[in-house]
C-alpha positions in Angstrom: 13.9 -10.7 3.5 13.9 -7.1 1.9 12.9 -8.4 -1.4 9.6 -9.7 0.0 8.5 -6.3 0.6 7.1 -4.2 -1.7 7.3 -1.0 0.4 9.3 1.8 -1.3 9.8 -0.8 -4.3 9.7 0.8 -7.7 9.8 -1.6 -10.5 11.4 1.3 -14.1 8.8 1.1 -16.6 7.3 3.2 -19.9 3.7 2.4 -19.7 0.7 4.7 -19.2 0.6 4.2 -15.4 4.6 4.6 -14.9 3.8 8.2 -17.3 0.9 9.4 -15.1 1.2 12.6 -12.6 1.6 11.0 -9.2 -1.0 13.7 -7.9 -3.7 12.3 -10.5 -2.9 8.6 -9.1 -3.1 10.0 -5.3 -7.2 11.4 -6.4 -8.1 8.5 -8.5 -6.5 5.9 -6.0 -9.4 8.2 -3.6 -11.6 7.6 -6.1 -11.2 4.0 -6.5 -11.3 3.6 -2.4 -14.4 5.0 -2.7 -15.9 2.7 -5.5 -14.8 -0.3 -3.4 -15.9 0.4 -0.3 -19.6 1.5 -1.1 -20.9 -1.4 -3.1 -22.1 -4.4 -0.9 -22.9 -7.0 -3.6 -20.6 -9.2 -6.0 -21.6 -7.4 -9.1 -19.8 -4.5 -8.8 -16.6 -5.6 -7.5 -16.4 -8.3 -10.2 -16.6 -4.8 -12.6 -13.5 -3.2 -10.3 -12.0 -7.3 -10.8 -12.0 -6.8 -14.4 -10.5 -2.9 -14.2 -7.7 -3.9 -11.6 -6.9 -6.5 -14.8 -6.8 -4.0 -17.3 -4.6 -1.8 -15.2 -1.9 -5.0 -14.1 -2.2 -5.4 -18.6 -1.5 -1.3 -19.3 1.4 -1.4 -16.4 3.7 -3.6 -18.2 4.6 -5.2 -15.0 5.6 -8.9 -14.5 2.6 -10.6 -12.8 4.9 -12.2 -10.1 5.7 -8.9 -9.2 2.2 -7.8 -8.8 1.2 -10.9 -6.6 3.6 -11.0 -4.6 1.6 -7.5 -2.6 -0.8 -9.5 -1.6 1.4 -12.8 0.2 2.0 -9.8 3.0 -2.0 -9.4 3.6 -3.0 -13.1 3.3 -3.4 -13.3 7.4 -5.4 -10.2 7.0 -7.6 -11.4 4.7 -8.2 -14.8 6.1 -8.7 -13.0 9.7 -11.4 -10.9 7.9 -12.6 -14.1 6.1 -13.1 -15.5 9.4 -14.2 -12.7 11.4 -17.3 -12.1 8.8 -18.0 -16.1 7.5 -19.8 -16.4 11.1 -21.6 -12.7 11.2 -24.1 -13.6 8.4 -28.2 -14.2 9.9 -30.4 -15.9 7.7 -30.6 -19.8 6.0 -27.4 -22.2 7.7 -25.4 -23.8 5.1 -23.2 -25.6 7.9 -23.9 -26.3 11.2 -21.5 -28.1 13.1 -21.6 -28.2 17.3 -22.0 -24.1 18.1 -20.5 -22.9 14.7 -23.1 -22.0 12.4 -22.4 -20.7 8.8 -25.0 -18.8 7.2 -25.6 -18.1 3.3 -25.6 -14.4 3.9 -22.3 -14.6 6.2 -19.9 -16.3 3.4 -21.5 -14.3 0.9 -19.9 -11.1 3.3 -16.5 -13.4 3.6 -16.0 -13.7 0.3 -16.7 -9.8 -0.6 -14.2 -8.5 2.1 -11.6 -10.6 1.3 -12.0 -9.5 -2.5 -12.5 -5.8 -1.2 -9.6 -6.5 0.5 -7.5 -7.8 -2.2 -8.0 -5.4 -4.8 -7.6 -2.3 -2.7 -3.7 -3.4 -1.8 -3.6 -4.4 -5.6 -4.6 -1.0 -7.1 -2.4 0.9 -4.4 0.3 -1.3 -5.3 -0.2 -0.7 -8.9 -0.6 3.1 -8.6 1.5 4.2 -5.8 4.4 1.6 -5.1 5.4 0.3 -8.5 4.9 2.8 -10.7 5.9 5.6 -8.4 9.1 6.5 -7.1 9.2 7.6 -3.4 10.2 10.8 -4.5 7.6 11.8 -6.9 5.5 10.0 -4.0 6.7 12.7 -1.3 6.6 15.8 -4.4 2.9 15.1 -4.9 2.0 14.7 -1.3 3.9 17.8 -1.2 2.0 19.7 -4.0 -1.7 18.8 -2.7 -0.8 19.7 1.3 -0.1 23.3 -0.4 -3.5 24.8 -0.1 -3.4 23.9 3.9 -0.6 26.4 4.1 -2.7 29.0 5.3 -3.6 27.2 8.2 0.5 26.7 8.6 0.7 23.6 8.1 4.1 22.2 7.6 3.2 20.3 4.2 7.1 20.0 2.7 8.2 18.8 6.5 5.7 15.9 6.3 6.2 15.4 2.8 10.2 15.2 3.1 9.4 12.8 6.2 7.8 10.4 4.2 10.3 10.6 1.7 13.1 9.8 4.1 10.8 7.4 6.0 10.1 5.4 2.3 13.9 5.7 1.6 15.2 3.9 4.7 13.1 1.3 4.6 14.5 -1.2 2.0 18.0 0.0 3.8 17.0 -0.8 7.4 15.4 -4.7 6.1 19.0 -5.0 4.5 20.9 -4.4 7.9 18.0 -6.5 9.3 19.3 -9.0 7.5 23.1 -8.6 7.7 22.6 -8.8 11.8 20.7 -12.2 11.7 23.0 -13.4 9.4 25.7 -12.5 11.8 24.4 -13.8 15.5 23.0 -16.7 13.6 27.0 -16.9 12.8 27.4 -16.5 16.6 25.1 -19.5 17.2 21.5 -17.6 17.7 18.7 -18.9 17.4 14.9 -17.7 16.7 13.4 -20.9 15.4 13.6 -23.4 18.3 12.3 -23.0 21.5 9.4 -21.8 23.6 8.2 -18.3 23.5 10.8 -16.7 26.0 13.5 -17.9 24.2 12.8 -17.0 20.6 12.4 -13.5 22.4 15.4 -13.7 23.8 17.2 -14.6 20.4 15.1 -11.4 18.4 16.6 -8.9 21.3 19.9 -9.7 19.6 18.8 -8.5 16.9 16.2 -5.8 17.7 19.4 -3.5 20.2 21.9 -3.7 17.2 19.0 -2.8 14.8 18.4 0.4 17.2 21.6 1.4 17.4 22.5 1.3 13.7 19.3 3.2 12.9 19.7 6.0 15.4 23.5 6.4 13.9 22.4 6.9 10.5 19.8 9.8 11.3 22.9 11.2 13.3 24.6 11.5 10.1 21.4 11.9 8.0 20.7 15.3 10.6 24.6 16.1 10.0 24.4 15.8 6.4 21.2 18.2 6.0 23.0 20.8 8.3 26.4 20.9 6.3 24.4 21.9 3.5 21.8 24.5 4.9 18.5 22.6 4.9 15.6 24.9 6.8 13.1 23.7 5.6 10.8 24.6 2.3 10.5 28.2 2.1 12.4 29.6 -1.2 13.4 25.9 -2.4 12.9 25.1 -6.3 12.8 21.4 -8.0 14.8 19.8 -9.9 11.7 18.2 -11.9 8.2 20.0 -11.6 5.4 18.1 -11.6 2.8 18.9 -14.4 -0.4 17.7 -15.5 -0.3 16.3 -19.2 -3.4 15.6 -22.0 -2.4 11.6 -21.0 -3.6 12.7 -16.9 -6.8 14.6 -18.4 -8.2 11.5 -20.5 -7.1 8.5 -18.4 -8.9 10.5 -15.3 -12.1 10.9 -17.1 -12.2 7.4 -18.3 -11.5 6.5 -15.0 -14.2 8.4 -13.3 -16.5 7.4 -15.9 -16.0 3.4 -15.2 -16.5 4.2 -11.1 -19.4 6.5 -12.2 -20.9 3.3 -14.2 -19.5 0.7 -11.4 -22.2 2.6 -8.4 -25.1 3.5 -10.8 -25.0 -0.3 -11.3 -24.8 -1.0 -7.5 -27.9 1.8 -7.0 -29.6 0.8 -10.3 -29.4 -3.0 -10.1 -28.6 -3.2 -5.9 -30.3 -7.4 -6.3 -28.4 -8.4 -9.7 -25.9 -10.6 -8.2 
């Protein structure tokens, strides 16, 4: 179960995106939301198509690897395929009893569900994969600072997340060690109508509770045996730093979604 999810996953790697500051990949990942939600037509999200292949080629990672983020959104995207294949006005392609499917409404299918698609890609590719949960919760951590002055408590939520990122491949594993053992004990959550498979997942669900709230017991003890209050007058092992490599692959980053919207603006009718 817990290898199907790529939450918290880090897959070890050399290559440019794996060497980036995980602050620069937070602001260009903003940066590349913004490219792909603005642009309404196929052109330019064919352009962000061909840069989302560039990046899976420059991030060294096996293409299995990267896929496999997007077999936890496929319901998504065919809800949203769905949900916007019968919104279109215009010409009908199909007409069949009371469904109607216009030109203009797959045309909007087809662009969500690619919209869709390569936004979970590039996060994957520029947060989960290449970045390790705790350079995740340091970089948080490092662009909260400035709201300081308002107090807010931006290493709290940062170390939250941290802990939140770190438990989760732990939790799927005892997930999976309970099934394993009430299926053992004759459980089932296959067969049956709805009541029962319920009935079978609250087996699972109370030892899952009680084996969670246990380890922040000790996770709580642990940080009080060794004086944790919080962020004020704490150092890091590893500082984060901005390099030459952050500069130039920021800039041609910015440069490619600059070119991506003049096209949408410039050329709104191309494709």
């Amino acid at each position: 179960m817990h290898d199907r999810l790529l939450l918290g996953k880090y897959y070890p790697g050399e290559s440019v995106l794996h060497r980036l500051d995980p602050r620069t990949k937070f602001i260009l990942l903003i940066v590349l939301m913004v490219t792909l939600l603005v642009p309404k037509t196929a052109f330019p999200l064919l352009l962000l198509a061909l840069s989302s292949v560039f990046l899976i080629v420059i991030s060294k990672i096996p293409l299995k690897e990267i896929l496999n983020s997007l077999r936890s959104i496929i319901f998504i995207v065919l809800f949203a395929f769905v949900i916007n294949v019968f919104s279109g006005t215009g010409k009908p392609l199909i007409t069949f009893s009371f469904i109607t499917i216009t030109e203009e409404g797959l045309t909007n299918a087809l662009l969500m569900s690619l919209r869709l698609m390569l936004l979970v890609l590039d996060t994957t590719l520029f947060l989960t994969l290449t970045t390790t949960p705790l350079q995740l919760s340091n970089a948080l951590e490092s662009l909260m600072k400035p709201l300081a002055v308002f107090r807010f408590p931006a290493h709290e939520i940062a170390m939250m997340m941290s802990i939140a990122l770190r438990f989760v491949p732990t939790l799927l594993e005892e997930t999976d060690k309970i099934m394993k053992a009430q299926s053992s004990r004759g459980a089932n959550y296959d067969t049956g109508g709805i009541f029962k498979k319920a009935k079978g997942y609250v087996s699972i669900i109370v030892p899952l509770f009680i084996s969670s709230f246990r380890r922040a017991d000790e996770l709580a003890n642990a940080m009080e045996a060794r004086c944790y209050h919080g962020g004020s007058g704490r150092t890091k092992l590893n500082e984060l730093h901005f390099t030459k490599l952050d500069f130039i692959f920021s800039l041609v980053f910015i440069l490619i979604s600059a070119i991506i919207l003049f096209a949408h603006y410039r050329y709104p009718n191309l494709i």
